[in-house]
N, CA, C and O atoms as CSV, one atom per row, in Angstrom:
chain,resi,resn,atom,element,x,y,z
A,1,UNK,N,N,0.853,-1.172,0.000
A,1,UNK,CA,C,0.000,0.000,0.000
A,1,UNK,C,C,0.895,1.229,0.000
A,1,UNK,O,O,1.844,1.258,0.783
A,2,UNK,N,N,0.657,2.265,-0.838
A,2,UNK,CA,C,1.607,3.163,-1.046
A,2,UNK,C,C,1.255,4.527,0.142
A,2,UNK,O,O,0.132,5.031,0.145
A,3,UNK,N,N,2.151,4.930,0.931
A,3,UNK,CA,C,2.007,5.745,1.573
A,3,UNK,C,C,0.867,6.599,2.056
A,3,UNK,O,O,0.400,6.793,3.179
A,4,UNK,N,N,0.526,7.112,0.697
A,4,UNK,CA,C,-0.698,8.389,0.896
A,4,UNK,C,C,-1.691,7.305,0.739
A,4,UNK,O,O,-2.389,7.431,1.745
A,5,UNK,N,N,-2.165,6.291,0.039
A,5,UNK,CA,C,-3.049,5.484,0.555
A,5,UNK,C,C,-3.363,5.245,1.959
A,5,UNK,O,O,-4.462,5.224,2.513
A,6,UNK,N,N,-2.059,5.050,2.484
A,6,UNK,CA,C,-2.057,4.365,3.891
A,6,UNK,C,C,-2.954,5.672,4.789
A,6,UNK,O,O,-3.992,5.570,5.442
A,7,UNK,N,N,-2.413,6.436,4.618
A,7,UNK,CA,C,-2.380,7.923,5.192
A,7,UNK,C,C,-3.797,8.744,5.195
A,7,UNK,O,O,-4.035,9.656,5.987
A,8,UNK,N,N,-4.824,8.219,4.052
A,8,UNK,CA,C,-6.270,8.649,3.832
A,8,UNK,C,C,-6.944,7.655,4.568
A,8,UNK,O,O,-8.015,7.938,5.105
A,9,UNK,N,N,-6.169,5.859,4.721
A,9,UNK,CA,C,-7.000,5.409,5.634
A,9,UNK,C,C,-7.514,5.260,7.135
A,9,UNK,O,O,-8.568,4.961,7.696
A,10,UNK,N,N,-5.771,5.751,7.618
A,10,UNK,CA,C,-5.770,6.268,9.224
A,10,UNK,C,C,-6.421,7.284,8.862
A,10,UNK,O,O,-7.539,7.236,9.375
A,11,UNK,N,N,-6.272,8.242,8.192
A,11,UNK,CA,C,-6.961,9.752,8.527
A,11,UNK,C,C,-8.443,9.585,8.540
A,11,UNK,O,O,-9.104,10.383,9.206
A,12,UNK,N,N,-9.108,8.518,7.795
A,12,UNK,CA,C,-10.371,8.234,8.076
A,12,UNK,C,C,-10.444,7.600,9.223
A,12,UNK,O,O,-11.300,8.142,9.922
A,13,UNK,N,N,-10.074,6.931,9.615
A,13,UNK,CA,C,-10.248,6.071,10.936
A,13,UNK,C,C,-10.504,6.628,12.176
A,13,UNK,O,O,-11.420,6.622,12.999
A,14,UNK,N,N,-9.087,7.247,12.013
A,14,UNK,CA,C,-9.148,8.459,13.382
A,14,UNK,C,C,-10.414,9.567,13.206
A,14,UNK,O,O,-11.155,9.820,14.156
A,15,UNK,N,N,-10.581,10.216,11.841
A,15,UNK,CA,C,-11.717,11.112,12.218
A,15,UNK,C,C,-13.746,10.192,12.957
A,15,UNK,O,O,-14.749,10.484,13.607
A,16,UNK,N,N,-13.028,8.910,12.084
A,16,UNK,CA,C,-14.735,7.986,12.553
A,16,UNK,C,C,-14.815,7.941,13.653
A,16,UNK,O,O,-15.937,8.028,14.151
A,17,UNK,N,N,-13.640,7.781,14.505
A,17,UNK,CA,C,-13.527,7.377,15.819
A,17,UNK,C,C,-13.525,8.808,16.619
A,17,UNK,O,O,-13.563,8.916,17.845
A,18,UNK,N,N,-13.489,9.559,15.958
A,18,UNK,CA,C,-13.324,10.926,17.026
A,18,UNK,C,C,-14.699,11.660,16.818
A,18,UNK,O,O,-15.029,12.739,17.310
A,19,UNK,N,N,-15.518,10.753,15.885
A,19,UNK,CA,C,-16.868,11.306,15.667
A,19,UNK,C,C,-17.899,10.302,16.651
A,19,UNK,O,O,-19.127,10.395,16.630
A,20,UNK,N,N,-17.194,9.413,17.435
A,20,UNK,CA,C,-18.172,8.386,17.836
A,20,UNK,C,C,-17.521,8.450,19.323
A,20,UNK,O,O,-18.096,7.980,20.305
A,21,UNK,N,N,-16.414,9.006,19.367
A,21,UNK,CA,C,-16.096,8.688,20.815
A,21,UNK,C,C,-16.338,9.059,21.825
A,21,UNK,O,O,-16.485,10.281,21.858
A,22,UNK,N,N,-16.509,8.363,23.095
A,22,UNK,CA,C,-17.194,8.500,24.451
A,22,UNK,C,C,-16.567,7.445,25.462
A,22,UNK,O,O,-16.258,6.264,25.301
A,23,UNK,N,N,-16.502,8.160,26.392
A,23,UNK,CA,C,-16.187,7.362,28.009
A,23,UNK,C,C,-17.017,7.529,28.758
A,23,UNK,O,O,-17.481,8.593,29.168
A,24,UNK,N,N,-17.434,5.901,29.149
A,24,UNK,CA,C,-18.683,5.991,30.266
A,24,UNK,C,C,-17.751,5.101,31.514
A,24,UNK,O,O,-16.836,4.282,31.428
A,25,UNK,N,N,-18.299,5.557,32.378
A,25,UNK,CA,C,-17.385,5.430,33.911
A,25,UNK,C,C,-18.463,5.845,34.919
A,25,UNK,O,O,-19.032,6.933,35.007
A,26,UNK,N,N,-18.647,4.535,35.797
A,26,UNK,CA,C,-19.676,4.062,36.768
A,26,UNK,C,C,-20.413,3.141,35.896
A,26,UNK,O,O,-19.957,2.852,34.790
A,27,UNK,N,N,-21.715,2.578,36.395
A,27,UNK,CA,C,-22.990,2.082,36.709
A,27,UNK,C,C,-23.859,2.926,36.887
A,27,UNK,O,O,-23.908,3.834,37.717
A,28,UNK,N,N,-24.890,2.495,35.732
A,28,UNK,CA,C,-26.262,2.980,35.465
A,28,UNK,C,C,-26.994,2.862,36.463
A,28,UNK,O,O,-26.580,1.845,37.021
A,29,UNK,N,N,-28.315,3.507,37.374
A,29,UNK,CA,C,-28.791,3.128,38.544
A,29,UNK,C,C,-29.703,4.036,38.285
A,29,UNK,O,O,-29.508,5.183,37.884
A,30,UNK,N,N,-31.474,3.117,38.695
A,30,UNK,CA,C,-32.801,4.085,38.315
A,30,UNK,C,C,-32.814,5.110,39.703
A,30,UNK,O,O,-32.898,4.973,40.923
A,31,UNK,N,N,-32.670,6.259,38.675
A,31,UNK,CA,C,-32.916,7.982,39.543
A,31,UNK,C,C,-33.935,8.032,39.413
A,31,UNK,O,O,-34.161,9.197,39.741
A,32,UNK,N,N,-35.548,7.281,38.950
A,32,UNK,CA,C,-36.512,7.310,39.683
A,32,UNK,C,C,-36.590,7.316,40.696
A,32,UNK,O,O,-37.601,7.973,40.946
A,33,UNK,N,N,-35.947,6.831,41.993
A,33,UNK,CA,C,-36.138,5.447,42.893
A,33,UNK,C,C,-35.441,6.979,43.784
A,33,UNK,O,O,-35.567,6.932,45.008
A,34,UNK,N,N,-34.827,8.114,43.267
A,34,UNK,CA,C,-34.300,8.931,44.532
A,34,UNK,C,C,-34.942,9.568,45.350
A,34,UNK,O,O,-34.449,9.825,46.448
A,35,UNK,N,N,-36.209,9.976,45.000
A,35,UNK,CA,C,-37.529,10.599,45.826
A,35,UNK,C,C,-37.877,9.631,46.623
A,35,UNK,O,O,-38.429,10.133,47.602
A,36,UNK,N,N,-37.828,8.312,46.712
A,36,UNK,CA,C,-37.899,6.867,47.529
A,36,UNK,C,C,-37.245,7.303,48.813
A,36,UNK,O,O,-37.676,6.861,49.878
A,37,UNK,N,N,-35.862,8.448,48.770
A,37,UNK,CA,C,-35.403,8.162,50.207
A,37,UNK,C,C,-35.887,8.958,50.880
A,37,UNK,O,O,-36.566,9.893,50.455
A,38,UNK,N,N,-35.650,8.756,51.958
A,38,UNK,CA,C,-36.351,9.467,53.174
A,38,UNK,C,C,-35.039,9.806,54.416
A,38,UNK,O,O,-34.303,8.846,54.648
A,39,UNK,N,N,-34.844,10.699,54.941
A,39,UNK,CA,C,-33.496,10.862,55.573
A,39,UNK,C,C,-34.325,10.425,57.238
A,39,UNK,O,O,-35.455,10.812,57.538
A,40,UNK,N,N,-33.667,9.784,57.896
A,40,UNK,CA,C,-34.361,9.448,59.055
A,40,UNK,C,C,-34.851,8.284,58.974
A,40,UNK,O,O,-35.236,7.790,60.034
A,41,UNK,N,N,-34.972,7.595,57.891
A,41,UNK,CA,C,-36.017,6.374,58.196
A,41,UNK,C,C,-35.535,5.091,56.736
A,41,UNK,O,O,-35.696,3.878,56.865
A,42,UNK,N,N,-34.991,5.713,55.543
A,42,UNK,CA,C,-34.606,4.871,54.572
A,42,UNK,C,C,-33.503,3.986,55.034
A,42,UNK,O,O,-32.478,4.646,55.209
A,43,UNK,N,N,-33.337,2.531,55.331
A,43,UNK,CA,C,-32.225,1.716,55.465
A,43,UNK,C,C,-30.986,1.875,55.111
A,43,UNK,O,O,-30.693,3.060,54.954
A,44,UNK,N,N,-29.888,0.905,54.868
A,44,UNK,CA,C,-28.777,0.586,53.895
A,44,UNK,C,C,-29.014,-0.425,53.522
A,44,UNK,O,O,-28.212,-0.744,52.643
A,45,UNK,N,N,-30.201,-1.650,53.852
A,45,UNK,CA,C,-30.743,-2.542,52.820
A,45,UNK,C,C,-31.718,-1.825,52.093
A,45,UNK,O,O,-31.788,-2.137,50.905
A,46,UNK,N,N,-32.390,-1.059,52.439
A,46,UNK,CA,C,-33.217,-0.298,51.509
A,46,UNK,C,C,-32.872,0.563,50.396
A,46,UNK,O,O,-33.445,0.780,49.329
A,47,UNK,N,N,-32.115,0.871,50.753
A,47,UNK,CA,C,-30.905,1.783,49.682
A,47,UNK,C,C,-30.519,0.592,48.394
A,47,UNK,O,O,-30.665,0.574,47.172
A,48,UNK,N,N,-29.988,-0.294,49.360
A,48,UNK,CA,C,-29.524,-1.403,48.463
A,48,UNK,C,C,-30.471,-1.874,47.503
A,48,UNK,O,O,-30.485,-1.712,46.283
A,49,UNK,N,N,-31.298,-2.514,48.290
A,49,UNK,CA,C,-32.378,-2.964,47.409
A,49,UNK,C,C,-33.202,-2.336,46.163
A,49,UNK,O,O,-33.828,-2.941,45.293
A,50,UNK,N,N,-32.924,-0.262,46.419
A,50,UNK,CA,C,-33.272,0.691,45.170
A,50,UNK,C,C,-32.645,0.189,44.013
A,50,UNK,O,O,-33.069,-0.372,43.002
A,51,UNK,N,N,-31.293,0.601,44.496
A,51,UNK,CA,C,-30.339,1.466,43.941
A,51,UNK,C,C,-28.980,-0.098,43.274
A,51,UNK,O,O,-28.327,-0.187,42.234
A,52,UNK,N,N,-29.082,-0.925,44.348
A,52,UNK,CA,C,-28.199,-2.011,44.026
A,52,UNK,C,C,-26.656,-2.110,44.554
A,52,UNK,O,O,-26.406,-1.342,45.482
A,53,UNK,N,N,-25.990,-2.625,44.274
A,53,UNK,CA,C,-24.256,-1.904,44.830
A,53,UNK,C,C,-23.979,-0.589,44.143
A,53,UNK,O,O,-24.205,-0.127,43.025
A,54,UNK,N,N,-23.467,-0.218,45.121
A,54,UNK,CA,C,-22.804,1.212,44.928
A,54,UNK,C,C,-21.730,1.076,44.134
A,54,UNK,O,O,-21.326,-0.071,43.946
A,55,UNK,N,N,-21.099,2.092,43.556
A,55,UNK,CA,C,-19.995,2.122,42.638
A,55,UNK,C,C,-18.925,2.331,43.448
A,55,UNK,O,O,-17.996,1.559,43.210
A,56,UNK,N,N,-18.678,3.348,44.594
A,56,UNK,CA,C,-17.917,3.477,45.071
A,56,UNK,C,C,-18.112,3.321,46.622
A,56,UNK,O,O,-19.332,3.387,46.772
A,57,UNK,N,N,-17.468,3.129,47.970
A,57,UNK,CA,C,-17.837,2.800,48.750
A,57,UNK,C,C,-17.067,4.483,50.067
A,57,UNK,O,O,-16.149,4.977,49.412
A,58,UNK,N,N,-17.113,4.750,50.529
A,58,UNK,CA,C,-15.937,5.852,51.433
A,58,UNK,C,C,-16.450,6.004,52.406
A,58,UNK,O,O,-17.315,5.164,52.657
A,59,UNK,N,N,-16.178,7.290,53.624
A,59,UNK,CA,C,-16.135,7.579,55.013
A,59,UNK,C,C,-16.203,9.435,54.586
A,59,UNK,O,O,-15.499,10.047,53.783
A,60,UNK,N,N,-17.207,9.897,55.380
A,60,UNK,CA,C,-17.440,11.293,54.600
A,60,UNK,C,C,-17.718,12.068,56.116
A,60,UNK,O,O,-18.939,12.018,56.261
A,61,UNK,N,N,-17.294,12.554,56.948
A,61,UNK,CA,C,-16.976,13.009,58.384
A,61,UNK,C,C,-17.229,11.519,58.931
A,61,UNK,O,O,-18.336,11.339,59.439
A,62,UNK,N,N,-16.412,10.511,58.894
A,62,UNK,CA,C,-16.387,9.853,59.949
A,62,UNK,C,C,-17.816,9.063,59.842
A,62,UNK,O,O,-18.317,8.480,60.803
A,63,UNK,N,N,-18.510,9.136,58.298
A,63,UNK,CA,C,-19.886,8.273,58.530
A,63,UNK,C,C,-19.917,7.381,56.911
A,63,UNK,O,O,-19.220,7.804,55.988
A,64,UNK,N,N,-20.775,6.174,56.744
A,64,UNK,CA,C,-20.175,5.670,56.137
A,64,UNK,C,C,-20.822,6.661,54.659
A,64,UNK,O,O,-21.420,7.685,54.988
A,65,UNK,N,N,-20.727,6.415,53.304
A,65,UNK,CA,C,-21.446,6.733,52.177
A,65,UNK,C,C,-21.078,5.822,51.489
A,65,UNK,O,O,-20.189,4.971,51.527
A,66,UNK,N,N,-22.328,6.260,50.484
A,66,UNK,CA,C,-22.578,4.997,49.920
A,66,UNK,C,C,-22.252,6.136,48.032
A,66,UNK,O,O,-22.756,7.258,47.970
A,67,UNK,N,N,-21.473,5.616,46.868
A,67,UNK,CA,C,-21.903,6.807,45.932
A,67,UNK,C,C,-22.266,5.823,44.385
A,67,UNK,O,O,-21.506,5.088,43.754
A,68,UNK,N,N,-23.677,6.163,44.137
A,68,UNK,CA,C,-23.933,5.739,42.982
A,68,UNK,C,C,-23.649,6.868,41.712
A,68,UNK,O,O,-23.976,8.053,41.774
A,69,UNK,N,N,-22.893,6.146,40.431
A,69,UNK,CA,C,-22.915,7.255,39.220
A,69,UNK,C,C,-22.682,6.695,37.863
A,69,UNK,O,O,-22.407,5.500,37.760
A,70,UNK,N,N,-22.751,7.306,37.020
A,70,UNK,CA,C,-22.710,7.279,35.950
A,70,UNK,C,C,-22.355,8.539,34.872
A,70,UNK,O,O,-23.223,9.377,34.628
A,71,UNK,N,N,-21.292,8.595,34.374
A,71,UNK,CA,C,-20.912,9.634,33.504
A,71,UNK,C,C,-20.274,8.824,32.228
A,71,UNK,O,O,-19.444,7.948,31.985
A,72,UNK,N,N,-21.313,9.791,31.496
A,72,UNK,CA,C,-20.473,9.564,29.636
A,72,UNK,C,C,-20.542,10.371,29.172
A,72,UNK,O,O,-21.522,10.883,28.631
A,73,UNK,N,N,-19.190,10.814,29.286
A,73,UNK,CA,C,-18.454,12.018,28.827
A,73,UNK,C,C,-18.126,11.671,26.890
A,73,UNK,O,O,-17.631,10.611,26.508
A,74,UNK,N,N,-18.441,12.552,26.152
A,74,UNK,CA,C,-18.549,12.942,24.666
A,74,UNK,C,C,-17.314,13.728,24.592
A,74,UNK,O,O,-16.784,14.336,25.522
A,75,UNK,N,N,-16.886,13.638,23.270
A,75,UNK,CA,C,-16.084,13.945,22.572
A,75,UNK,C,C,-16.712,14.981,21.656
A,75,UNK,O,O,-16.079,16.012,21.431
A,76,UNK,N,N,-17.879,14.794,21.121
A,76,UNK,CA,C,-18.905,15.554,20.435
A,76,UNK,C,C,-20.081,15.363,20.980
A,76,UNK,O,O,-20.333,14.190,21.255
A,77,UNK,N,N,-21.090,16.352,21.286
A,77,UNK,CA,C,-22.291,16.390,22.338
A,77,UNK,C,C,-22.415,16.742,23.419
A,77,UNK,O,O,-21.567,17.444,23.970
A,78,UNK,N,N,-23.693,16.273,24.094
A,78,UNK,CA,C,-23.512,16.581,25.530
A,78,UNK,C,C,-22.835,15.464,26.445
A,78,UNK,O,O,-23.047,14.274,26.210
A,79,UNK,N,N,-21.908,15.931,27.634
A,79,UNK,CA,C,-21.810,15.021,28.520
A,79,UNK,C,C,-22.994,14.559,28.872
A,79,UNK,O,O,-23.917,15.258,28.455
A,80,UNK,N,N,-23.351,13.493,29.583
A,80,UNK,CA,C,-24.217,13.048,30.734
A,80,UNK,C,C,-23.996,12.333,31.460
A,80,UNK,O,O,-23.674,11.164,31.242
A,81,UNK,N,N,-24.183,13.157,33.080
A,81,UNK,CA,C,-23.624,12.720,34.881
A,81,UNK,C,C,-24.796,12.840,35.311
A,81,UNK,O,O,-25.555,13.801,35.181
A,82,UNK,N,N,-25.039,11.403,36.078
A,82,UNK,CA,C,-25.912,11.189,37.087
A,82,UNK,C,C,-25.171,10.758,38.369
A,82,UNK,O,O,-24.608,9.680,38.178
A,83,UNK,N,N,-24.985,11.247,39.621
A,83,UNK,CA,C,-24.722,10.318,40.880
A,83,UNK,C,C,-25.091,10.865,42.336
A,83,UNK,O,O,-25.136,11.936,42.940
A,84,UNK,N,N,-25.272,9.833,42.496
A,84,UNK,CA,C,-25.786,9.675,44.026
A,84,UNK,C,C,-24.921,9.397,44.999
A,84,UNK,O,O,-24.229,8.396,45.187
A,85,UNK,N,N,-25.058,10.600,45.727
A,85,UNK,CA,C,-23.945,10.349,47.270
A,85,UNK,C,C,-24.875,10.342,48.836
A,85,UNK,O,O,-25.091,11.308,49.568
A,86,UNK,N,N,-25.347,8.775,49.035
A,86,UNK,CA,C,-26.042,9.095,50.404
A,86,UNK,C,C,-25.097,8.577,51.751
A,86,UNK,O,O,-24.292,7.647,51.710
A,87,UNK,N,N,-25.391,9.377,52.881
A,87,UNK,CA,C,-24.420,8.972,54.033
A,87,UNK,C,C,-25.335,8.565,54.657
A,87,UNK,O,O,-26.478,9.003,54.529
A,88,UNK,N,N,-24.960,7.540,55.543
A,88,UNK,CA,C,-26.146,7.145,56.544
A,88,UNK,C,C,-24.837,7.211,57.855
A,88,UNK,O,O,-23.608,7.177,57.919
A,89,UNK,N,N,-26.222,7.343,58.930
A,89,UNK,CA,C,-25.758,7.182,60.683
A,89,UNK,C,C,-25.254,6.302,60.874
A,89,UNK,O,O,-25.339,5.536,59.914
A,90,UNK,N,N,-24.554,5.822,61.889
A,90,UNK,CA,C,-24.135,4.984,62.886
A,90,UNK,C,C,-25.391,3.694,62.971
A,90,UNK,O,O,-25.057,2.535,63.214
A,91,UNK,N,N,-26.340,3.948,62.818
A,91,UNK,CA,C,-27.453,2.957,62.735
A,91,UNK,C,C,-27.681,2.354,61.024
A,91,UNK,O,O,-28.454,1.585,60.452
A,92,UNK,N,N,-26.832,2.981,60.757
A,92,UNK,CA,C,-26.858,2.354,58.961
A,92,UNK,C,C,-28.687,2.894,58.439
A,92,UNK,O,O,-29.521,2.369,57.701
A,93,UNK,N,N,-28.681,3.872,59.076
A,93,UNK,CA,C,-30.013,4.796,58.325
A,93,UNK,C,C,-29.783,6.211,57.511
A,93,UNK,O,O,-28.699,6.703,57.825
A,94,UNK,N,N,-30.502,6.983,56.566
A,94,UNK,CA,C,-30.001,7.361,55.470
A,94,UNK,C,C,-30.093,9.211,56.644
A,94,UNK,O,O,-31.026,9.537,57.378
A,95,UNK,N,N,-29.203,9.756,56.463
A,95,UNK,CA,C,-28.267,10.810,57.220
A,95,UNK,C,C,-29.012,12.039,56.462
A,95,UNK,O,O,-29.824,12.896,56.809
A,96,UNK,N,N,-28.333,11.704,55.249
A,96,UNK,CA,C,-27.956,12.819,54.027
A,96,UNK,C,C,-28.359,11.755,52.981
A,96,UNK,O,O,-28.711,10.589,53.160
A,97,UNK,N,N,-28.149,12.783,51.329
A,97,UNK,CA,C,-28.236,12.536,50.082
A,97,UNK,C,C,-27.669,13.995,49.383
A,97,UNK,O,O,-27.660,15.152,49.804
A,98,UNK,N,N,-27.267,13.453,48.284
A,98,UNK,CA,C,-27.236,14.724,47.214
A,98,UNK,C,C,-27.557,13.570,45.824
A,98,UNK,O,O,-27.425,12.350,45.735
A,99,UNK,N,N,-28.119,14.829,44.667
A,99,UNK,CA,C,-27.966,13.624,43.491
A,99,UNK,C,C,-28.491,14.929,42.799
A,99,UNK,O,O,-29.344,15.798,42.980
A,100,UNK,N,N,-27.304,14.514,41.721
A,100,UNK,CA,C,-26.923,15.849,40.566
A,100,UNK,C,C,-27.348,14.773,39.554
A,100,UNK,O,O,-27.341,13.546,39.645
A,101,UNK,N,N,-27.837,15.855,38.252
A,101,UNK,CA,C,-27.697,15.204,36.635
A,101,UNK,C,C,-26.991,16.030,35.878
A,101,UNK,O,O,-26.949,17.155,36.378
A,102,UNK,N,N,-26.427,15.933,34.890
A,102,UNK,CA,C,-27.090,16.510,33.729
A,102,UNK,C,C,-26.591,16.264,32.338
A,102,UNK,O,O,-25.510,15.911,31.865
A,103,UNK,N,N,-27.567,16.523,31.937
A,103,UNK,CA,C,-28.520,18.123,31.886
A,103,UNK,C,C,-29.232,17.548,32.824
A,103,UNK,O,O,-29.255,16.452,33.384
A,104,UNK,N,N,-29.907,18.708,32.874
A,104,UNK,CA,C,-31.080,18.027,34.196
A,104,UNK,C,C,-32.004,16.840,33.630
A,104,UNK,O,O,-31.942,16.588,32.427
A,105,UNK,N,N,-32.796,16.160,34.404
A,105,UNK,CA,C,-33.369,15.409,34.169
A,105,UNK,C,C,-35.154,16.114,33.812
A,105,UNK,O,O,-35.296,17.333,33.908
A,106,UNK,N,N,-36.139,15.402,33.498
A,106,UNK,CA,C,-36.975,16.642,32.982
A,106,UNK,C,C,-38.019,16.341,34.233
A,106,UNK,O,O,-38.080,15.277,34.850
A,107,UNK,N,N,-38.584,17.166,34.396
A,107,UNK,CA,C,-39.329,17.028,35.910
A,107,UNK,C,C,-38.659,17.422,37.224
A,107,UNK,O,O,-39.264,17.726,38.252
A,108,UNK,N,N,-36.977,17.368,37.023
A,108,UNK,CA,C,-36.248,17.754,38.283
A,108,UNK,C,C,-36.522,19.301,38.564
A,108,UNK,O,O,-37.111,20.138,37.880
A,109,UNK,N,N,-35.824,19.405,39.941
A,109,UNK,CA,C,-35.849,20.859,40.363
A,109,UNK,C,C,-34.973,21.591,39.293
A,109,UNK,O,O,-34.799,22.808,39.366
């Protein structure tokens, strides 16, 4: 294959691929199910049982959290980030929450 042949076919390749490319990083998890919690009274089997394993697991002042997410980040388009960060008490009951999208989701605040 003669050079500039070679050279129109990477150059296609790379542009197909830079027209399609995306990184998704986390687990998908139904953000229906986030109005479900209740701070004071939602479990960490209940959580579980929403939401499923968490993606990531940590210690956020000394309490445990739990963080569900999902991001697929574009090369061309929009990103889209969903995740969920809930902490629960010492009793393994739900403390806190936060849970970002976007774009937003339609119906959200």
């Amino acid at each position: 294959m003669k050079l500039e042949s070679w050279l129109r076919v990477t150059g296609c390749f790379v542009v197909s691929l830079a027209l399609v490319a995306c990184l998704t990083v986390g687990r998908e998890f139904d953000t229906s199910k986030v109005g479900q919690l209740v701070i004071g009274h939602t479990t960490r089997d209940e959580v579980h049982r929403m939401f499923g394993e968490p993606w990531r697991t940590g210690l956020e002042d000394g309490r445990r959290t739990w963080t569900y997410g999902h991001y697929r980040y574009k090369l061309f388009g929009t990103t889209e980030t969903r995740d969920l960060v809930v902490r629960f008490d010492p009793n393994g009951v739900v403390a806190s929450y936060t849970f970002n999208a976007a774009p937003p989701l339609e119906g959200s605040l």
